[in-house]
PyMOL CGO cylinders between C-alpha atoms (Angstrom):
from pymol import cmd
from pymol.cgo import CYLINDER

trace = [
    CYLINDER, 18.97, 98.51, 275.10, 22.60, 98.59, 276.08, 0.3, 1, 1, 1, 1, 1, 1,
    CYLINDER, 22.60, 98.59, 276.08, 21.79, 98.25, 279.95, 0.3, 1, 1, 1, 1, 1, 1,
    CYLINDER, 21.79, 98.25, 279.95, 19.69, 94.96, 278.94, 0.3, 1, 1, 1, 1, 1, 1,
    CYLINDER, 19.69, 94.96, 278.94, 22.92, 93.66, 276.78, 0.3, 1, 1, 1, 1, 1, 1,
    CYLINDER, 22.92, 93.66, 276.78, 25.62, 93.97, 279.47, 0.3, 1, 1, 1, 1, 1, 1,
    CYLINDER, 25.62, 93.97, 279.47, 22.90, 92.61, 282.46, 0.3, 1, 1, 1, 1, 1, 1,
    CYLINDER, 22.90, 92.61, 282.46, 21.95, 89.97, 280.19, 0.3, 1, 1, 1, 1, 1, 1,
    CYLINDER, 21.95, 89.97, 280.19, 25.59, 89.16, 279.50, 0.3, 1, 1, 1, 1, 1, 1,
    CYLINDER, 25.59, 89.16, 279.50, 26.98, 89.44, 283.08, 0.3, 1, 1, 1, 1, 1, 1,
    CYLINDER, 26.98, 89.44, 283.08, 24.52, 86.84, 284.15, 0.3, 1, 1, 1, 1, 1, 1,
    CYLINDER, 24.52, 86.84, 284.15, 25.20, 84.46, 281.18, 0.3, 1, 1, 1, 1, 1, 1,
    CYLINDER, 25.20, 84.46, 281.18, 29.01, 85.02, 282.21, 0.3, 1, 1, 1, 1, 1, 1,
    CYLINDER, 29.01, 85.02, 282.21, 27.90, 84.11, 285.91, 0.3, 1, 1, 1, 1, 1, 1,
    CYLINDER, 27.90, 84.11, 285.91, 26.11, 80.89, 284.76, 0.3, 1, 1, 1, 1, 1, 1,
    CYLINDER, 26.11, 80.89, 284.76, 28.68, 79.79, 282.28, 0.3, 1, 1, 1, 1, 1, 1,
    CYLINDER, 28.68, 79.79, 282.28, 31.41, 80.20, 285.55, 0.3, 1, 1, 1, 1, 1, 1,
    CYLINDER, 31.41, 80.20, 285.55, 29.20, 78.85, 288.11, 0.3, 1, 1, 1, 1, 1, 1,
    CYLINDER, 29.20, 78.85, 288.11, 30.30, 75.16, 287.24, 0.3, 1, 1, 1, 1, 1, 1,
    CYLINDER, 30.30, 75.16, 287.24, 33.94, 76.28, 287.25, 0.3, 1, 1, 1, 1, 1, 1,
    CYLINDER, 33.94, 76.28, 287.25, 34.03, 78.14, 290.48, 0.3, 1, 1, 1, 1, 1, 1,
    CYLINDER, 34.03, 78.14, 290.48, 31.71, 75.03, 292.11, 0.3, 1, 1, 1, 1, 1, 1,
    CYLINDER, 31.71, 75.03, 292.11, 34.35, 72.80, 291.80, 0.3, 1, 1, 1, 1, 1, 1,
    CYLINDER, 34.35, 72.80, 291.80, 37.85, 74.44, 292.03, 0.3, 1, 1, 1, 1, 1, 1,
    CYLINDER, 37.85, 74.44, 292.03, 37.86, 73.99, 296.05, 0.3, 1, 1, 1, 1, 1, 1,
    CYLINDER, 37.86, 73.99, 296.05, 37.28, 70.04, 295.52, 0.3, 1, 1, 1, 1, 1, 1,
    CYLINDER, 37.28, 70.04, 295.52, 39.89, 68.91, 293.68, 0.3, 1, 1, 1, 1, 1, 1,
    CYLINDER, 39.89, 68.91, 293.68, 39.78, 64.91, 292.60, 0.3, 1, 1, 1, 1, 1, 1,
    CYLINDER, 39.78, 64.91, 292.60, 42.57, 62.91, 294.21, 0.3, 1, 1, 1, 1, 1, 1,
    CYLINDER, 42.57, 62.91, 294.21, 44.20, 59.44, 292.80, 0.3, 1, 1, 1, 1, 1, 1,
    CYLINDER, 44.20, 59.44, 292.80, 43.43, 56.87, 295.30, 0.3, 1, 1, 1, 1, 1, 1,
    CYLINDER, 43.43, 56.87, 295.30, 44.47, 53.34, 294.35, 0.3, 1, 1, 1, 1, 1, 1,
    CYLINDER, 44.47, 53.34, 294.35, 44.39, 53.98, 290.62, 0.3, 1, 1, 1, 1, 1, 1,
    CYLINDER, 44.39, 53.98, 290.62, 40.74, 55.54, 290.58, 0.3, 1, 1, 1, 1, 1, 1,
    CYLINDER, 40.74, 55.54, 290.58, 40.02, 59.30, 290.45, 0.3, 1, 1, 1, 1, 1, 1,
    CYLINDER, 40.02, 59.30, 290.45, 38.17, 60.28, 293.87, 0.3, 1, 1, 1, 1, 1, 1,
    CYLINDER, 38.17, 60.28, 293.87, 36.79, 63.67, 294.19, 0.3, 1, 1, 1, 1, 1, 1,
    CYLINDER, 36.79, 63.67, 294.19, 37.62, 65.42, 297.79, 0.3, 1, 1, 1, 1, 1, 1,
    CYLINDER, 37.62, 65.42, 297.79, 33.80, 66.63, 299.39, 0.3, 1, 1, 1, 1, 1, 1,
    CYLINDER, 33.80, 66.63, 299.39, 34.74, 68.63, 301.93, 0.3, 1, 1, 1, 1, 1, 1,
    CYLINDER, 34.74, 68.63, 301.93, 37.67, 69.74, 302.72, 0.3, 1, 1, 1, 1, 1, 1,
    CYLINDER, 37.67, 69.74, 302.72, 38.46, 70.81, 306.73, 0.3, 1, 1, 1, 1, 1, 1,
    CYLINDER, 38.46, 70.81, 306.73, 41.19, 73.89, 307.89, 0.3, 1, 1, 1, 1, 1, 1,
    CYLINDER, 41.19, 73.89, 307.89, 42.68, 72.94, 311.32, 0.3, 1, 1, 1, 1, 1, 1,
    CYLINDER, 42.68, 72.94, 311.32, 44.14, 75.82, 312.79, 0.3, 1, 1, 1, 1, 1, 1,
    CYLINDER, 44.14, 75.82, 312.79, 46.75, 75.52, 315.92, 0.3, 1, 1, 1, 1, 1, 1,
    CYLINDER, 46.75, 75.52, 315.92, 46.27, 79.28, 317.04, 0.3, 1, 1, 1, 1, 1, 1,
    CYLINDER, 46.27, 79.28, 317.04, 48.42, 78.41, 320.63, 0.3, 1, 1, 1, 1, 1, 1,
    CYLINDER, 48.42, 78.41, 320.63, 51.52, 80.61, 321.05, 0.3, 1, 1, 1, 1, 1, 1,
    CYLINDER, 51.52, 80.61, 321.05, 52.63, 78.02, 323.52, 0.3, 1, 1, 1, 1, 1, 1,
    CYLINDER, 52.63, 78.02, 323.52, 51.99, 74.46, 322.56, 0.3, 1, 1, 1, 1, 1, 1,
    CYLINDER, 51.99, 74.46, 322.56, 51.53, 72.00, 319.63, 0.3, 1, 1, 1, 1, 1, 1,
    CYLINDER, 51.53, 72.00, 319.63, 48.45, 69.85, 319.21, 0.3, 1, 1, 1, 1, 1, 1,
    CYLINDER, 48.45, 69.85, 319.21, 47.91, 66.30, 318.60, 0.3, 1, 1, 1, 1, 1, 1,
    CYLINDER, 47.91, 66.30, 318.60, 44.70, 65.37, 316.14, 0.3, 1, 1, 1, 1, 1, 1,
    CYLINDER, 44.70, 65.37, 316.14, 43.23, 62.04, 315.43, 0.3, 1, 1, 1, 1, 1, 1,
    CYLINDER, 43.23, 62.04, 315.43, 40.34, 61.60, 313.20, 0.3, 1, 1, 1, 1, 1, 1,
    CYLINDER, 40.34, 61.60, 313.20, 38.36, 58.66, 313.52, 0.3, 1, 1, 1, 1, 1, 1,
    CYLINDER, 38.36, 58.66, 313.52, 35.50, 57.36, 311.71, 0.3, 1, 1, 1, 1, 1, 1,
    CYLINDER, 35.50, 57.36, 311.71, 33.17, 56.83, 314.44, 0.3, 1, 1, 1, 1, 1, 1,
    CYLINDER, 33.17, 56.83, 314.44, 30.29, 55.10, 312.06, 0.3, 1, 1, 1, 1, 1, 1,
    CYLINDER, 30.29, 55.10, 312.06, 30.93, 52.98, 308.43, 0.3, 1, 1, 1, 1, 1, 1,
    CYLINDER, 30.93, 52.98, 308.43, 33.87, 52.40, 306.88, 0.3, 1, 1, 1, 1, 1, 1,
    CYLINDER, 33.87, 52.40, 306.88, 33.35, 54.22, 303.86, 0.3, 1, 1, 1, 1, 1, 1,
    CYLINDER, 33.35, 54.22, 303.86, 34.95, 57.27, 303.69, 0.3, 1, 1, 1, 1, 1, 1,
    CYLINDER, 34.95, 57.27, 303.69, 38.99, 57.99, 304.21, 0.3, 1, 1, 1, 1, 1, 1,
    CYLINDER, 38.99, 57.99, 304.21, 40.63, 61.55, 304.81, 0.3, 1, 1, 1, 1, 1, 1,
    CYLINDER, 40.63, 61.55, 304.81, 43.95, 63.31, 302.58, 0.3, 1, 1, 1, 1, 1, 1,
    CYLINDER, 43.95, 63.31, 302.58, 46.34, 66.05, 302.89, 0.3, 1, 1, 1, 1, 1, 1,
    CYLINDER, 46.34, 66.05, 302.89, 47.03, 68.67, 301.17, 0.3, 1, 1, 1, 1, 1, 1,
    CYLINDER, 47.03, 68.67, 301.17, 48.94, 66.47, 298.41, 0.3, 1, 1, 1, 1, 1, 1,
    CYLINDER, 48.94, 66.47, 298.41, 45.85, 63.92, 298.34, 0.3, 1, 1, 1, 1, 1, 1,
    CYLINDER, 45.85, 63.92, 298.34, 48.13, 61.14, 300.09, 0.3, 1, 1, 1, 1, 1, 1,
    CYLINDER, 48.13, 61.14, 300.09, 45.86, 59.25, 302.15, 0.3, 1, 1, 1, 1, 1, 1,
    CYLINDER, 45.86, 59.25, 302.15, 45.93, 59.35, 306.06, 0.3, 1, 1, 1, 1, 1, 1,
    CYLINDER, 45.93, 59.35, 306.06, 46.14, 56.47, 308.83, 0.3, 1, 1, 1, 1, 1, 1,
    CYLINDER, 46.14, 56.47, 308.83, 44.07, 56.85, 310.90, 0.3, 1, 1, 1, 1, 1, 1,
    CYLINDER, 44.07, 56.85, 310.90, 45.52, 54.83, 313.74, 0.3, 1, 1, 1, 1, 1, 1,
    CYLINDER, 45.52, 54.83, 313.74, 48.11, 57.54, 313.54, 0.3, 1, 1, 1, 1, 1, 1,
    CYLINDER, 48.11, 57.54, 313.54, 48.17, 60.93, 315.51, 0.3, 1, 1, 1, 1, 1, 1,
    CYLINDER, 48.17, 60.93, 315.51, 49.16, 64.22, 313.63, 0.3, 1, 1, 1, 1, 1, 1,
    CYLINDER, 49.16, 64.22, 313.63, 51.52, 66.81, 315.44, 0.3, 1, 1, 1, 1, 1, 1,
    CYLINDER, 51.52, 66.81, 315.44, 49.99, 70.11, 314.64, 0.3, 1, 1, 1, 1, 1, 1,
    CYLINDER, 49.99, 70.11, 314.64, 53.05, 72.49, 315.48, 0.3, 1, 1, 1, 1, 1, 1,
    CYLINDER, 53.05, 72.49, 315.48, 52.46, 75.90, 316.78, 0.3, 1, 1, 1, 1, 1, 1,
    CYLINDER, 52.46, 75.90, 316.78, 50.67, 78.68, 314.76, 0.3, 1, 1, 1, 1, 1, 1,
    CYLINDER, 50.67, 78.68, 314.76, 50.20, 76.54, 311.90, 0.3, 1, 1, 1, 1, 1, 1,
    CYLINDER, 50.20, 76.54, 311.90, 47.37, 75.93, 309.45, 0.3, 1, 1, 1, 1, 1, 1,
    CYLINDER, 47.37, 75.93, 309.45, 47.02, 72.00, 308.08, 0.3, 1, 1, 1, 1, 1, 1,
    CYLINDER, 47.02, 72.00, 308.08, 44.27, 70.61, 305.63, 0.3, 1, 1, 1, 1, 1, 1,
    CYLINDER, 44.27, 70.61, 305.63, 42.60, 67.32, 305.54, 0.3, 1, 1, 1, 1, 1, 1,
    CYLINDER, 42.60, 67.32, 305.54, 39.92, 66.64, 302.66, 0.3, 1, 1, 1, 1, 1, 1,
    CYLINDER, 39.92, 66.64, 302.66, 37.35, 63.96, 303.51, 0.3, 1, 1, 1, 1, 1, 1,
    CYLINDER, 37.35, 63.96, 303.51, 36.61, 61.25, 300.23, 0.3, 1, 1, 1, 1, 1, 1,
    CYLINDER, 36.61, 61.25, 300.23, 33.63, 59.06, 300.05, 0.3, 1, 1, 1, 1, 1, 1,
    CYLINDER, 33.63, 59.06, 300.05, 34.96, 55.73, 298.43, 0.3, 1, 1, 1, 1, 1, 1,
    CYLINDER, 34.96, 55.73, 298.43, 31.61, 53.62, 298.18, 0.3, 1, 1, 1, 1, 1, 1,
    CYLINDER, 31.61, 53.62, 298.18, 28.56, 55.79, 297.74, 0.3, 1, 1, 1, 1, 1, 1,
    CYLINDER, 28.56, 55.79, 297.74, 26.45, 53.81, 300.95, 0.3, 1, 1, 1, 1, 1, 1,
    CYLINDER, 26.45, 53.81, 300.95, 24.09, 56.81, 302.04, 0.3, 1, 1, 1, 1, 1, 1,
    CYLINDER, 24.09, 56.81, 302.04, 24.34, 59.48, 304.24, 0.3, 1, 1, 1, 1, 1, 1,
    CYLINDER, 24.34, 59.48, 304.24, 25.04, 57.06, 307.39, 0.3, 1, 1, 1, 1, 1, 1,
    CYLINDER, 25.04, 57.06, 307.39, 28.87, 58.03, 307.86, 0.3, 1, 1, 1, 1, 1, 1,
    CYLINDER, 28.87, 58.03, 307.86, 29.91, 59.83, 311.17, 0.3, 1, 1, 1, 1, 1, 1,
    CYLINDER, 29.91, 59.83, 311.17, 33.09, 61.09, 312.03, 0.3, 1, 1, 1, 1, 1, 1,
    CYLINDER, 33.09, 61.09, 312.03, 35.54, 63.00, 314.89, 0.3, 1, 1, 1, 1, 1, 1,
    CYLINDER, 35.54, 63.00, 314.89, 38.43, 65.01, 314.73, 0.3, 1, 1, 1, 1, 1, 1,
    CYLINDER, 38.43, 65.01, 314.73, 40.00, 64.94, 318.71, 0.3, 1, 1, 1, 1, 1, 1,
    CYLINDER, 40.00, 64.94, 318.71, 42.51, 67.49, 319.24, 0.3, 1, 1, 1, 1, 1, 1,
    CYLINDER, 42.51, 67.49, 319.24, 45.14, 67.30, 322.25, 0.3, 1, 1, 1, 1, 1, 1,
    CYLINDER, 45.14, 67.30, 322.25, 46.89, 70.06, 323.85, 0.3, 1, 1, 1, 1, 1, 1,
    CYLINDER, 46.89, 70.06, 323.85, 50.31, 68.34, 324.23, 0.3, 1, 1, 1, 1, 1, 1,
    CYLINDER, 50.31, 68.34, 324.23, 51.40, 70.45, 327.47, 0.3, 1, 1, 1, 1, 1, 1,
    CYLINDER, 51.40, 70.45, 327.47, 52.84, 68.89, 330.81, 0.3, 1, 1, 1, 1, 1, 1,
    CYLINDER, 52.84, 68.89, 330.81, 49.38, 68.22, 332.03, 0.3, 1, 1, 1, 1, 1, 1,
    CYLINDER, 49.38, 68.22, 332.03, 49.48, 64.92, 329.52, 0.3, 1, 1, 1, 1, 1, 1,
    CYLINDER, 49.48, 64.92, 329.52, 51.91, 63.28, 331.55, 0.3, 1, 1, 1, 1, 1, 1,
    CYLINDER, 51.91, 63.28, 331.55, 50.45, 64.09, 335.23, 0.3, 1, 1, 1, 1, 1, 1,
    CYLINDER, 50.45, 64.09, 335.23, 47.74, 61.96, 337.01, 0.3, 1, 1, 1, 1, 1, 1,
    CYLINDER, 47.74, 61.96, 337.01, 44.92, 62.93, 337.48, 0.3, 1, 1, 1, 1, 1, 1,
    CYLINDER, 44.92, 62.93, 337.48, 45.37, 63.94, 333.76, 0.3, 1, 1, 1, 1, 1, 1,
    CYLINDER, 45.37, 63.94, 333.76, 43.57, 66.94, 333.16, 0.3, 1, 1, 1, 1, 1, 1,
    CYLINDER, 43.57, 66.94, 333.16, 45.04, 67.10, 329.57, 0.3, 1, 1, 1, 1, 1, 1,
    CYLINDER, 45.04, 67.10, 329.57, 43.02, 70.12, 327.45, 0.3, 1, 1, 1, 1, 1, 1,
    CYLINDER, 43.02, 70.12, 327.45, 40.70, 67.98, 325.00, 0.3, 1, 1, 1, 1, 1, 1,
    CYLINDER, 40.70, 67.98, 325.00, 38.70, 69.29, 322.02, 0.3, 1, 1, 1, 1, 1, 1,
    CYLINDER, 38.70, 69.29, 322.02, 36.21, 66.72, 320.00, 0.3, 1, 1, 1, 1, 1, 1,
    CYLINDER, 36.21, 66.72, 320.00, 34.23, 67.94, 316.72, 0.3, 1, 1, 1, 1, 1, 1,
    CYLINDER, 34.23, 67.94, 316.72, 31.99, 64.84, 315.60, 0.3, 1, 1, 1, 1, 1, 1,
    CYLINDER, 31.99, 64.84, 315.60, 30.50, 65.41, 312.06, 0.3, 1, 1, 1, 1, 1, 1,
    CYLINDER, 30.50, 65.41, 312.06, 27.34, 63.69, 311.24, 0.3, 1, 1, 1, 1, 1, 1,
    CYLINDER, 27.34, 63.69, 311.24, 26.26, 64.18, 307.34, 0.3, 1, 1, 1, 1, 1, 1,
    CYLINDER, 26.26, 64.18, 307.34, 22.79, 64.07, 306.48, 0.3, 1, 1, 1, 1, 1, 1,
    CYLINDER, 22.79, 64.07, 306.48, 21.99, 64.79, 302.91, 0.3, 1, 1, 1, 1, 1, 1,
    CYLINDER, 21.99, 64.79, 302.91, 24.55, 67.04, 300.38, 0.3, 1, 1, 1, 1, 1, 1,
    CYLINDER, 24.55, 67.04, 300.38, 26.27, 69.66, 301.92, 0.3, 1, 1, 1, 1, 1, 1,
    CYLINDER, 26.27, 69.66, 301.92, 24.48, 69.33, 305.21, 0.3, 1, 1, 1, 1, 1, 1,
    CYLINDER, 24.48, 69.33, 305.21, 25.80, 67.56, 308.35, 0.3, 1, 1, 1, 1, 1, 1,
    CYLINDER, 25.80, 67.56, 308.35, 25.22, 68.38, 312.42, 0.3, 1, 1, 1, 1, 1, 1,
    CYLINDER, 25.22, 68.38, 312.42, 28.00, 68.75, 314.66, 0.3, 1, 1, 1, 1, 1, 1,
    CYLINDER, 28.00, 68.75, 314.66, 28.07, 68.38, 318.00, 0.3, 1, 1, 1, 1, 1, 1,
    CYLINDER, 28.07, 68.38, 318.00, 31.79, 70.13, 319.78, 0.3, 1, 1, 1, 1, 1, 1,
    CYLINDER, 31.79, 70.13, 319.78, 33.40, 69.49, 323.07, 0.3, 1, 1, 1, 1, 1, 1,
    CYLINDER, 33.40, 69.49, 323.07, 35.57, 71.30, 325.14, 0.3, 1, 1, 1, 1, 1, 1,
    CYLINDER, 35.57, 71.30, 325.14, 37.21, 69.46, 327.68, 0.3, 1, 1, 1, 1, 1, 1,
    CYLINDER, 37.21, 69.46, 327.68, 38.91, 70.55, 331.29, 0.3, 1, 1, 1, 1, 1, 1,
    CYLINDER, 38.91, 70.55, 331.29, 38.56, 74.10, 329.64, 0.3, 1, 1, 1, 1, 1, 1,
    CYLINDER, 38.56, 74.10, 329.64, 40.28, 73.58, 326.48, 0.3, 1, 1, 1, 1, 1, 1,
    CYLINDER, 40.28, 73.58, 326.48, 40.00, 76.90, 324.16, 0.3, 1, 1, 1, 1, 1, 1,
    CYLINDER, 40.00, 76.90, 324.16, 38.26, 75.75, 320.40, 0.3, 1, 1, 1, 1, 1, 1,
    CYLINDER, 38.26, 75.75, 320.40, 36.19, 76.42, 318.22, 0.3, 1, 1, 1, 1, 1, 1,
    CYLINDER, 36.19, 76.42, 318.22, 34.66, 75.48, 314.63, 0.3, 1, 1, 1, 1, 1, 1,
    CYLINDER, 34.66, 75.48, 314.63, 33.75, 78.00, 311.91, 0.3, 1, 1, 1, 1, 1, 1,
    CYLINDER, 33.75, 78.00, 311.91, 32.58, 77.98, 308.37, 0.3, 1, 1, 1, 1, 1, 1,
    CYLINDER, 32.58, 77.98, 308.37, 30.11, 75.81, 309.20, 0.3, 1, 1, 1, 1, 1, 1,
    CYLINDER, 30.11, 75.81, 309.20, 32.12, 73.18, 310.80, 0.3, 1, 1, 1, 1, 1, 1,
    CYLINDER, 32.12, 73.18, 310.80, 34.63, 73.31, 308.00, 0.3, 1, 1, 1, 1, 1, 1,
    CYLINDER, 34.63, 73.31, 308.00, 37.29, 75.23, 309.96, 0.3, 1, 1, 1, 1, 1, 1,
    CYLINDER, 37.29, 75.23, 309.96, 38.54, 73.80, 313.52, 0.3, 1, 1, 1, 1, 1, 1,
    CYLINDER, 38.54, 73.80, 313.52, 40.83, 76.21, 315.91, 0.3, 1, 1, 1, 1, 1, 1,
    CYLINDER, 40.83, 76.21, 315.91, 42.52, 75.55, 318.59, 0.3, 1, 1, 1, 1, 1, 1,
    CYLINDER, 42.52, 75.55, 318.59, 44.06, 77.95, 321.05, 0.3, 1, 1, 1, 1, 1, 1,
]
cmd.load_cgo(trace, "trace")
């Protein structure tokens, strides 16, 4: 009878948390004066001993989604972002008019070595393009370029570069 207690109370503890532990890694950001919860958020790691990276995310399809940092301050897009040797950034992505599923979206990284200034540039190019298709699911297509070292993990969540 005891044994049937504590199982029966370690998976109403589990249920009663679930909720809790669901939504700890998406925090809700202010954007504009409205409350916007963060879907996914992405890791992108510059793993190079040698040289910083250069990352642009576009949105490649819709206008209806925008990307944060850390602090939830929104991002321009038109802008490039340095990211320095062996360092670790995050970027959360925020849907700001529920459309559908239709939104696609790249993250380009740039080796910025001495090959970005030489012609024929062979500069060392990496391209993840997310495609969302329904909750939590999206394909990915990645792309090394002129034998650029990178990789996604965690399901696409989690970009390195090296």
């Amino acid at each position: 009878m005891l044994l049937r207690f504590l199982k029966l109370t370690t998976v109403l503890f589990f249920l009663s948390s679930f909720p809790i532990f669901g939504f700890t890694g998406n925090p809700s950001c202010q954007i504009n004066g409205n409350l916007k919860r963060v879907h996914v958020w992405y890791t992108i790691n510059n793993k190079d001993n040698k040289y910083n990276w250069f990352l642009q995310i576009s949105r490649v399809y819709e206008n209806n989604i925008i990307f944060v940092d850390e602090s939830c301050n929104p991002l321009d897009l038109n802008q490039k972002i340095e990211i320095p040797i062996n360092t670790t950034r995050k970027f959360g992505m925020i849907v700001t008019e529920a459309k559908s599923f239709n939104s696609i979206y790249s993250f380009t990284g740039v080796r910025n070595d001495e090959d970005l200034i030489k012609v024929p540039n062979r500069k060392k190019t990496c391209i993840f393009v997310v495609a969302p298709y329904g909750p939590g699911q999206m394909d990915r297509v990645d792309w090394k370029l002129n034998n650029a070292d990178c990789f996604s993990d965690n399901f696409g969540t989690e970009i390195n570069f090296k």
